[in-house]
N, C-alpha and C positions, 0 to 999 in steps of 0.2 A: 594308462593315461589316454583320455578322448584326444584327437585330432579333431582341428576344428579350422573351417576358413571364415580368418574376419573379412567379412566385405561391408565396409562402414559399418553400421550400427545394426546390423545383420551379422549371425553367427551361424553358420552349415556344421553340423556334423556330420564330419567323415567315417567313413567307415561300413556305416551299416546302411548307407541308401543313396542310390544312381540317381544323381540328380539333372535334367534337361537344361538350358540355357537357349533359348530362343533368339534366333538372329533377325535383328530388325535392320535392314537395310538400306539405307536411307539413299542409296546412288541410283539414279535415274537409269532407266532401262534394263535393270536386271531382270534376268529371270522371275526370280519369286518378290520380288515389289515390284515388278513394269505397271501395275497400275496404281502403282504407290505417287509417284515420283516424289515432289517434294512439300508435300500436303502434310502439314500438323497435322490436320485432325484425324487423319486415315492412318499415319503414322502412331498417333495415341491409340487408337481403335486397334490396331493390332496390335499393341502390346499389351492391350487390357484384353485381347483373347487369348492370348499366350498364357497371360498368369492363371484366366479363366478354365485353362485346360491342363493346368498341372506343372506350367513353367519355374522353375526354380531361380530363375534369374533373366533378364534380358541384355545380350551386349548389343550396342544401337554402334552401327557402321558408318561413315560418310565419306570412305575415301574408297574407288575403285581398287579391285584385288587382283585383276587382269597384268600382265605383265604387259602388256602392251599397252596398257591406258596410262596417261600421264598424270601424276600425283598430282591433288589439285592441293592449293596454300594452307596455311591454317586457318587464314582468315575466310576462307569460304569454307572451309572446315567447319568453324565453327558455327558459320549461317547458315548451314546445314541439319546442324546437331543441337542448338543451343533451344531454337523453337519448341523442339520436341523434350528436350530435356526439363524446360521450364514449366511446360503444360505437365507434363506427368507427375514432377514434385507438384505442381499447385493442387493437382487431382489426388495428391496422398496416394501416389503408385505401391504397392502391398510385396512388392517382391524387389532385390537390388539389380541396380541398373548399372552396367558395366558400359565402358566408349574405349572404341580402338580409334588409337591415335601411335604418330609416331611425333608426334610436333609436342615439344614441352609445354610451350603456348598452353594448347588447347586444353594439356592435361591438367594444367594448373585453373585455366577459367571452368571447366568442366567440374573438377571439386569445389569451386565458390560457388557453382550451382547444386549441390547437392548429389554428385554421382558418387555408388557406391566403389567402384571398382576400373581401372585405369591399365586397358591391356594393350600391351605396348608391341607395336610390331618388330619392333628392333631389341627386344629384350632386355629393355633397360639397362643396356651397352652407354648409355649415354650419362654423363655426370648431371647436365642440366636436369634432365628426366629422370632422375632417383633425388635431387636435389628438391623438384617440384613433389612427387609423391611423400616422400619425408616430412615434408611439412605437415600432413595430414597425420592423427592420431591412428586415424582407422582405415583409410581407404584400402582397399586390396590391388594387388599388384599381379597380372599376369603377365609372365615372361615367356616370351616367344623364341625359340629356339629359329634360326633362319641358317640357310646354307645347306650342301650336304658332308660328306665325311672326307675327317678330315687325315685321319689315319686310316683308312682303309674299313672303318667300322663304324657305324653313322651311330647305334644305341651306346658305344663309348663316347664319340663326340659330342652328343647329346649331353648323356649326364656328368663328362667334366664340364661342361658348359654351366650346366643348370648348379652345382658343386660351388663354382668359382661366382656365380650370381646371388646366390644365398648368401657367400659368406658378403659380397660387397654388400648390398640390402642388409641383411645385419648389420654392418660396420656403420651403416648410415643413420640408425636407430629404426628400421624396419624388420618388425620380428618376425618371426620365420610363419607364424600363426595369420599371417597378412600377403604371403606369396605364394601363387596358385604356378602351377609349371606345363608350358606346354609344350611339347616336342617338335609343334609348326609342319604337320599333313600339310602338302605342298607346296612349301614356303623354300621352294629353290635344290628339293631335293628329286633325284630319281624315282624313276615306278617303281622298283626293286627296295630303294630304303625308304618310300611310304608304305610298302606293305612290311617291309620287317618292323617298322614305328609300334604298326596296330597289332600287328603279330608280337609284340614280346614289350607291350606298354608296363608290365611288373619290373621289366631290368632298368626303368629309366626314376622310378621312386626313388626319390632320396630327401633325407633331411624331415622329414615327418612330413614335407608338403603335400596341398592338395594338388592334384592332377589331371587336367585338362584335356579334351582332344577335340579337334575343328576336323572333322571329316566330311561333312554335309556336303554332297553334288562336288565334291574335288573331280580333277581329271583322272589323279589313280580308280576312283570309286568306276568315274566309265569306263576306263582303259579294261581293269580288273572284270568287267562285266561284260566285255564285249564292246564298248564302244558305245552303249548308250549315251541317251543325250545328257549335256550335264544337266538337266535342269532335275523336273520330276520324272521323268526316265531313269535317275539314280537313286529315288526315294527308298527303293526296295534293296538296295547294294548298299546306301550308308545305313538304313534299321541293321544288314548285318554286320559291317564295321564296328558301328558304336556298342553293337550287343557285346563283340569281342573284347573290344578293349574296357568296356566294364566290366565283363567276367575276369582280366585280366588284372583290374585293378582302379581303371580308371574312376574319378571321385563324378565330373560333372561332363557332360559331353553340349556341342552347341551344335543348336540344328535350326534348318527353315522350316522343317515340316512337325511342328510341336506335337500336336497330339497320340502322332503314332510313333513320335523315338519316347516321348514318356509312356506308353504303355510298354512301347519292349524296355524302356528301363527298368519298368517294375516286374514284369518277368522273369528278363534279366537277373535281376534282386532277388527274385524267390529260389529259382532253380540254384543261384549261388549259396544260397541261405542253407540248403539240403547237401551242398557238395560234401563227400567226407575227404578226410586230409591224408 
């Protein structure tokens, strides 16, 4: 039986092809958008280069990721995000467009506007935020794993996690064909259990889900490499993370630097293609 993730009216089959997801940025003085800042139409223009370069999906960001910056509301969240979500459906954008949010709010106006996919930082731990996605037929659901370990084994606390999230999601009329899982590369965890994450991403599948990894420019990636910088000084340290954890198993990885994590996708793809068992 194919595995397949729905992301709105968009269907990925898994299994047989490493698919890229483009991170569109939308917070003022990052790294890889500082001359983005909060410009529609720069913001559309790079996501119409993403797809142009082999993107398999785009997730559009507008809350800072830094633990020290302070969450900004939903409401500027959404004045953020909404510009550019509008202009891309009116443009008939050709690939799905995923928003990280953690605000019910946003996730619910974000699908009246037509986004495919709803990735939740808090992993859809919240009743309101599976109550809003649920309403939708199709939207796809990515569940973020946050925190580190909790018995002493971060890849067990991960997949009961991810275990007890599928069966809620199911329970709420979200089929299992609509929940992507991501294990959350440094989202509160140690150097130690972000690299056993990407080191051993096959023990955290479970439930047919597709499977996800955010490793682009993290702090493990410079740490792991000496200390580069995070920006494009990591470029070359997350092409070999994502290589891993697709050989490993992973379905879709998300990166800043599109065109070169889609070609080691498809390397990636080929050499796994010839592995013997």
């Amino acid at each position: 039986m194919n595995r397949v993730f729905q992301a709105g009216h968009y269907q990925l089959l898994l299994g047989k092809k490493n698919y890229v997801m483009g991170i569109l940025d939308l917070v003022p003085n990052k790294f890889d958008t500082e001359e983005l800042g909060l410009s529609t139409d720069a913001a559309v223009a790079q996501a119409w280069d993403m797809a142009a370069v082999g993107a398999a999906g785009i997730s559009i960001n507008g809350q800072p990721e830094q633990p020290e910056c302070p969450a900004i509301s939903a409401q500027e969240e959404l004045d953020r995000l909404l510009p550019v979500l509008d202009a891309l459906i009116s443009d008939k954008f050709s690939i799905p467009i995923a928003v990280e949010t953690q605000y019910p709010s946003v996730a619910y106006e974000c699908m009246k506007h037509g986004v495919d996919i709803i990735n939740d930082r808090n992993g859809f731990s919240s009743p309101d935020m599976i109550e809003a996605v649920a309403a939708s037929h199709t939207c796809g659901c990515i569940v973020i794993h946050k925190g580190g370990a909790q018995d002493g084994d971060i890849l067990n606390t991960i997949r009961q996690f991810f275990e007890r999230q599928i069966q809620v999601l199911n329970a709420s009329g979200i089929k299992t064909k609509r929940i992507c899982l991501s294990p959350g590369v440094g989202h509160g965890k140690t150097y130690e259990e972000n690299l056993q994450i990407l080191a051993n991403t096959d023990k955290l599948s479970t439930g047919g889900c597709c499977m996800l990894m955010t490793a682009s420019h993290k702090r493990v990636i410079s740490a792991a490499s000496g200390n580069a910088p995070s920006n494009q000084g990591t470029a070359p340290g997350t092409i070999a993370a994502d290589s891993i954890a697709q050989f490993c198993g992973v379905d879709i990885v998300c990166a800043h630097d599109v065109p070169e994590a889609v070609q080691a996708a498809r390397v990636t793809q080929e050499i796994h293609r010839c592995r013997k068992s």
